[in-house]
C-alpha positions in Angstrom: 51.3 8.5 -27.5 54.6 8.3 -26.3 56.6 10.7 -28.4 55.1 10.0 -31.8 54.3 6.4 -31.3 50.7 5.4 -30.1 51.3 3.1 -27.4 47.5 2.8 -26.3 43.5 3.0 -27.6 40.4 2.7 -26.1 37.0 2.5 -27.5 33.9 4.4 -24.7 30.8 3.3 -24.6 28.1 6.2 -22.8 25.0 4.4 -21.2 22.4 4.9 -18.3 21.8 1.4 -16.4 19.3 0.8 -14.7 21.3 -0.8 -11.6 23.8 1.6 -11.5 23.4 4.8 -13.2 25.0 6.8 -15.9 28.1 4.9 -16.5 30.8 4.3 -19.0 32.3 1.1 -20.6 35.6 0.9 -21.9 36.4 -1.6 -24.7 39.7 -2.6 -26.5 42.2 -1.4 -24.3 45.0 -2.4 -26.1 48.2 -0.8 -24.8 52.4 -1.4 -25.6 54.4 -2.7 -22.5 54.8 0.6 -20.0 57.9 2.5 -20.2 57.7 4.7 -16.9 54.4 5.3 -15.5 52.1 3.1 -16.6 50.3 4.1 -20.1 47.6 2.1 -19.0 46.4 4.1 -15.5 47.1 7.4 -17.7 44.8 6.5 -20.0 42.3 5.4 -17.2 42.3 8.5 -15.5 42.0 10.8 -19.3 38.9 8.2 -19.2 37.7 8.5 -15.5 38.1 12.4 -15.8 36.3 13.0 -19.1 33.5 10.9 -18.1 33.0 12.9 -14.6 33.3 16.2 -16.6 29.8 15.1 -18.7 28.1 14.4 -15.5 29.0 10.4 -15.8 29.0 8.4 -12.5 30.4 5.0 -12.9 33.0 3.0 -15.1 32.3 -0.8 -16.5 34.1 -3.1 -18.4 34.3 -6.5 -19.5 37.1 -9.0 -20.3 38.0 -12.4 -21.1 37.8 -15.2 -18.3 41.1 -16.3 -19.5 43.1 -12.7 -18.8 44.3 -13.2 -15.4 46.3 -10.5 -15.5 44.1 -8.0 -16.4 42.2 -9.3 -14.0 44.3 -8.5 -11.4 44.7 -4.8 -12.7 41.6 -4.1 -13.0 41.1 -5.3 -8.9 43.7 -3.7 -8.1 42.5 -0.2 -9.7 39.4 -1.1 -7.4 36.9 -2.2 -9.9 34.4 -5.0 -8.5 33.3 -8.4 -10.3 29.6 -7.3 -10.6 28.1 -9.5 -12.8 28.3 -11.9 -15.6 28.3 -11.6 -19.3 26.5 -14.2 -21.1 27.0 -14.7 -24.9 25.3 -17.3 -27.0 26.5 -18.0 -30.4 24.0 -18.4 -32.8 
């Protein structure tokens, strides 16, 4: 929230992988244009930190080829194009 408007959401996802452990995944991280520090990197650190405090290790996420930007967030917080995620309409 910033004062009483929400300005960002995300949904967690808790899960043990095989390849790399007890981990969480972020989803829907929509958040309003910043104002000051960055709503987005406070909300990833609320995330990061809860998740350390229930023993979690890692942090995954997915998002669209097409969102360059995020993209380049998402590297720059020092997250690591790890694999590929296939989806097959049916």
């Amino acid at each position: 929230y910033d004062l009483n408007k929400l300005i960002g959401i995300a949904g967690i996802w808790f899960l043990t992988r095989l390849y790399i452990g007890k981990t969480i995944e972020s989803h829907h991280v929509p958040i309003d244009k910043p104002t000051g520090e960055s709503p987005k990197k406070v909300l990833f650190n609320w995330i990061y930190e809860y998740a350390k405090s229930k023993g979690f290790e890692t942090s995954e996420l997915n998002t669209y080829t097409g969102k360059r930007k995020s993209h380049k967030y998402y590297l720059n917080e020092g997250f690591e194009i790890y694999r590929y995620h296939f989806i097959k309409v049916l």
